[in-house]
N, C-alpha and C positions, 0 to 999 in steps of 0.2 A: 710548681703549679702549672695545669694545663696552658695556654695561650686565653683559652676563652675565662679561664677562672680569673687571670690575670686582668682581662676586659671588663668582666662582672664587680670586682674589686674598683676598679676605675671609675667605673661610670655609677656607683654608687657614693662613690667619694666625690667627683666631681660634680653629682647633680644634687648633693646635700641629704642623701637616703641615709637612715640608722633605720637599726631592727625599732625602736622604739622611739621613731621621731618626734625632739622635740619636748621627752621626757623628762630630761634631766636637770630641763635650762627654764621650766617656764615658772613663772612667777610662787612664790609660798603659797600654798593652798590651791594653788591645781589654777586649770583655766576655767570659767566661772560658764554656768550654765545658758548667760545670757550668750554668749560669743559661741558655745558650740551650737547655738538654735541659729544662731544667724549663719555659722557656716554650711549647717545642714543647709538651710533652706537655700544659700547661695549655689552648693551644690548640686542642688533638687533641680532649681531654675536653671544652668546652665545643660545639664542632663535635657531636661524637656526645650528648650532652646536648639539643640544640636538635634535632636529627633523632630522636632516640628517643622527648624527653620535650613536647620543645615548650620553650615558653618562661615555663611557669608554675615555682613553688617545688616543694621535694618531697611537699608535698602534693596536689601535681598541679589545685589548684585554683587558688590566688593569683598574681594576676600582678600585679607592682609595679615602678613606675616608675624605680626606683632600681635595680633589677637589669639594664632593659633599655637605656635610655638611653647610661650609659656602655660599654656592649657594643654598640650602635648606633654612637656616635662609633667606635670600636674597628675595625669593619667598613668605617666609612666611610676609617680612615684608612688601612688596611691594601689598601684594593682589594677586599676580597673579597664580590663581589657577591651570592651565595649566600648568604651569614652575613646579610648584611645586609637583604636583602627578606624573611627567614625572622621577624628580628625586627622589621624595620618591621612588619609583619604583624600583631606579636605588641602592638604596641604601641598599634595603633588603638585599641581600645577603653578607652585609657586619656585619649586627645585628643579635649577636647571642641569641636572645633571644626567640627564637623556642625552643632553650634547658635548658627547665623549669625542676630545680633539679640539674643541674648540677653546678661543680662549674664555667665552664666560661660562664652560664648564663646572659647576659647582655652587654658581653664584644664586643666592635667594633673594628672591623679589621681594620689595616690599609690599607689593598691592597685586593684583591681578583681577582685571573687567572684562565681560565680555567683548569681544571684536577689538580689544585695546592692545597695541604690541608692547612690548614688555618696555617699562620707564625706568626706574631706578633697580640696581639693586645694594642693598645696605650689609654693612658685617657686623650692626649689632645684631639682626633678622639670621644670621648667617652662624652666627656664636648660639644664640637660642637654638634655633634648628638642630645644631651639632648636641649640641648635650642634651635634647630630647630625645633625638634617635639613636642617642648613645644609652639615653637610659631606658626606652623601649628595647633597645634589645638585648639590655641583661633582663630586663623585668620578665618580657617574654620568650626569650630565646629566640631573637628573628635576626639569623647572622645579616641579612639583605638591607637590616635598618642598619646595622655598623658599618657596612662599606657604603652606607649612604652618607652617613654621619661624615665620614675619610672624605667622603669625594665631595662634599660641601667646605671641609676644614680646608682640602686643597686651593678652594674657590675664595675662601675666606684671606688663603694667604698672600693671594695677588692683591688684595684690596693696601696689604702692608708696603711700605714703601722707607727710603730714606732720603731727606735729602739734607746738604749740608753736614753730615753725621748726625742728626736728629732722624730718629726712628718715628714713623707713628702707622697705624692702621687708619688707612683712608675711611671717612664715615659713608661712601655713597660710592656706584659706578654709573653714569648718567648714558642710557643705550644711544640719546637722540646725540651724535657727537663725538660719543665712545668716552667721556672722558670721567676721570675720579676728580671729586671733590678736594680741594688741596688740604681740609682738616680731618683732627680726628676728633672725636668724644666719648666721655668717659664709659659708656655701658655699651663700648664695640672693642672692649678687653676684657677678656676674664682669664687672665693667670691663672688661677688653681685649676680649672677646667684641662686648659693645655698640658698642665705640668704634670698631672696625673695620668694622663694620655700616655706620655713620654715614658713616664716611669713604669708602665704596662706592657709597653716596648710598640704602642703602635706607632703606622710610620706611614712617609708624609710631606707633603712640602710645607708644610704650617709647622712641621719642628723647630726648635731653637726659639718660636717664640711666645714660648712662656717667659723664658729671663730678660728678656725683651720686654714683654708686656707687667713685667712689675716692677723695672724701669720707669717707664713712662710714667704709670700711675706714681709713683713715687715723687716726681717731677712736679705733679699735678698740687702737693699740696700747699696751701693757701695760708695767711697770717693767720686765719679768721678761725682754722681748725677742720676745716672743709676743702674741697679740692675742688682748682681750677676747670670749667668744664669743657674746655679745647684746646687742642692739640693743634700747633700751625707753624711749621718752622720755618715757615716764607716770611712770618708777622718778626722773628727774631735774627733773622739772617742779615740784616744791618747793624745788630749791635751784638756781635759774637760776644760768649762768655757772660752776657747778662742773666742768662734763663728767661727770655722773653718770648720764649717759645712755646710755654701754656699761660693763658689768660681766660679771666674772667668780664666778656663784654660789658663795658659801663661797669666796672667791679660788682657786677652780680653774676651769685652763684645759684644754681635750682640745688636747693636738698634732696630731690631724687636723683637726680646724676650723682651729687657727690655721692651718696649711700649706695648707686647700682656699681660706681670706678670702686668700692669700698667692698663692698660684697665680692667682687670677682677677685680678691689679693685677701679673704679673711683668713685663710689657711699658712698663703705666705709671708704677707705682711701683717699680720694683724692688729700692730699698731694703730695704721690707717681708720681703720673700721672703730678701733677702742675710740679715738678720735672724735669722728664722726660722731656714735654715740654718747661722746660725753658732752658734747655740744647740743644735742637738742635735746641734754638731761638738766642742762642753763636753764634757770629759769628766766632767766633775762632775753632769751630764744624761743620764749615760748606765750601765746597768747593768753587773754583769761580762758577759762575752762580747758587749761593746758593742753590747748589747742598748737599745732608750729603751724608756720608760715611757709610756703613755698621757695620763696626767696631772697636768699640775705647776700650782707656785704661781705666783699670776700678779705677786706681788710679788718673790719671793725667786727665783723660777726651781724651789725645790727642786722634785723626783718626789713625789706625794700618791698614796699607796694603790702596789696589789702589781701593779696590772694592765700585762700590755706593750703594746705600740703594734701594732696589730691588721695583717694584710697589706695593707691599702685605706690606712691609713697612712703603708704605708714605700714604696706605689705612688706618693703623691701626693707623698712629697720628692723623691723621683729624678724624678717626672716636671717638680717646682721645679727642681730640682738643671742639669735637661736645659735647660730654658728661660732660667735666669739664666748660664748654661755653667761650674758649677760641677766639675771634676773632684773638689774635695777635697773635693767635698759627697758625690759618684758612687761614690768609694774605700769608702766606709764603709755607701756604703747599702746598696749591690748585695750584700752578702754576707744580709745579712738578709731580702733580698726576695726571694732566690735559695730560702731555707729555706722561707719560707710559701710561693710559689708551687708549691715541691715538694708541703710538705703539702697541700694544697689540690688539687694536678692528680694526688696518687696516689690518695685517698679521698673522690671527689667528692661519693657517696650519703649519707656522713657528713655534709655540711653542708646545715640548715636553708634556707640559701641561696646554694647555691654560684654563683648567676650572678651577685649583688649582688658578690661578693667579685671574681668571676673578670675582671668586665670593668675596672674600673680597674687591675688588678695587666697584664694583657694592653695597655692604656694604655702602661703606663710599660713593659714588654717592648716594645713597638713605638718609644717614644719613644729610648731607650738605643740600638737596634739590636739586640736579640738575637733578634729573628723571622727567619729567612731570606725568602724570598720565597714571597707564599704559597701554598697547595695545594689541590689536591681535599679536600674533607671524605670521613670515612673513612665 
């Protein structure tokens, strides 16, 4: 197989593309007409949102890395090449990878403001970014998006460190100071992404840790059935051999970390993810109107505090749910994702950020099947 065939191959495996996304795994009786009107119109809205407003928040200044990225993958997977160079666009000036020779060559901002010099930059922002422009340029054939994709993973793999023989991928590099965050957290690894990379033959300073990063996460999990959501080998280097080097703060856990540290190892570990979803398939994890909660204990399992499990949440199980072909995971989630999605795509202006939310939930609308095929932007 050509090199690029080998690429195309990869980046459709790693960004969770099939000819028929979604098909095979969604609930008995298809996905239900209420959910495909809600992903249409969430679409529609984010379409006329990127044409009216751009690709900043509603402050019309901040642009951030988390809002575009998985809305970039999104484009990529859907085909829609208008969406997609609209936000690639939007995204440059968050990729520092103009600065060939340097060390934050590669590194992604997480935010970028006018007149503001560049603050943070993150490797969960740095992982999205990678498997967007990875799958932008099988989608569209744009070699220039793949060796952008390379020269971000390189930028990605300085953030990785070891210390004590504890490996972990730093969460943050801080510009004012120069210095990395001593932890990591679960949705700044994605194993299967890397591993498939590798197995393509590309190359890299971020090789080698894929088997590294499904490590970690392996590390990560919890009595409770869910995983630990940091990474900090500074916090266990007083009492070697314990494993006190992933903890859950005050023994609470966010259900969306666990399910994104879950998602990025469903290929290699898939246990992890069975896991996860068989946990907020508990009914004892799960509110009335089979509602889940945002945050439980990481011993007990119980729900901690009043808060529910946000739309980017109940996007990232069903898009688990899709990946491990979970239907009894798919029954129960789709009714809830169907709700935020609505909320979300009737009153767009109302949210502070409605592109951070829109593009994962559009994610898992494309993974299930409820996108028809796509269209003109309005």
């Amino acid at each position: 197989m050509r090199p690029e065939g080998a690429w195309l191959r990869a980046a459709l495996a790693a960004a969770g593309l099939a000819l028929a996304a979604g098909c095979a795994t969604t609930p008995r009786g298809g996905v239900d007409d209420g959910l495909r009107r809600a992903a249409a119109q969430l679409e529609t809205e984010v379409q006329r949102w990127v044409r009216d407003r751009g690709v900043a928040r509603k402050d019309g200044k901040s642009v951030h890395a988390m809002d575009l990225a998985p809305l970039l993958l999104y484009a990529a997977q859907r085909g829609d090449r208008e969406l997609y160079l609209k936000v690639h666009a939007g995204v440059q000036p968050l990729i520092l990878t103009g600065q060939s020779g340097t060390y934050t060559a590669g590194f992604v901002l997480w935010r970028r403001l006018p007149g503001l010099a560049p603050e943070i930059s993150g490797a969960t922002e740095a992982l999205w970014m990678a498997r967007a422009l990875t799958a932008g340029a099988a989608a569209f054939d744009r070699p220039a998006d793949r060796a952008q994709a390379l020269r971000v993973l390189d930028g990605y793999a300085r953030h990785a460190f070891e210390l004590q023989g504890i490996w972990l991928v730093r969460k943050y590099y801080a510009f004012a100071g120069s210095t990395f965050a001593s932890l990591g957290a679960l949705p700044s690894y994605h194993a299967d992404f890397l591993d498939e990379l590798e197995r393509a033959g590309a190359q890299g300073d971020w090789r080698g840790l894929a088997e590294r990063s499904y490590a970690a996460i392996e590390r990560t999990r919890n009595l409770s059935g869910l995983l630990d959501p940091v990474i900090q080998p500074e916090v266990g280097a007083g009492f070697p051999e314990m494993g006190l080097e992933t903890y859950a703060p005050n023994d609470v856990t966010p259900l969306e970390d666990a399910c994104l540290g879950a998602e990025g190892v469903a290929r290699g570990r898939p246990r992890i993810g069975h896991g996860v979803l068989d946990f907020v398939l508990d009914r004892d994890h799960r509110r009335r109107g089979d509602k889940l909660w945002a945050y439980y204990d990481a011993r007990s399992g119980a729900p901690v505090g009043d808060n529910s499990l946000s739309g980017t949440g109940y996007a990232c199980l069903a898009r688990l749910a899709v990946a491990l072909g979970r239907r009894d995971a798919l029954a129960a989630l789709l009714p809830p994702l169907r709700e935020e999605m609505q909320r979300l795509g009737e009153v767009p202006q109302l949210s502070e950020a409605f592109l951070y939310s829109a593009g994962p939930m559009l994610l898992a609308a494309h993974a299930v099947g409820a996108l028809a095929s796509p269209r003109p932007a309005p």
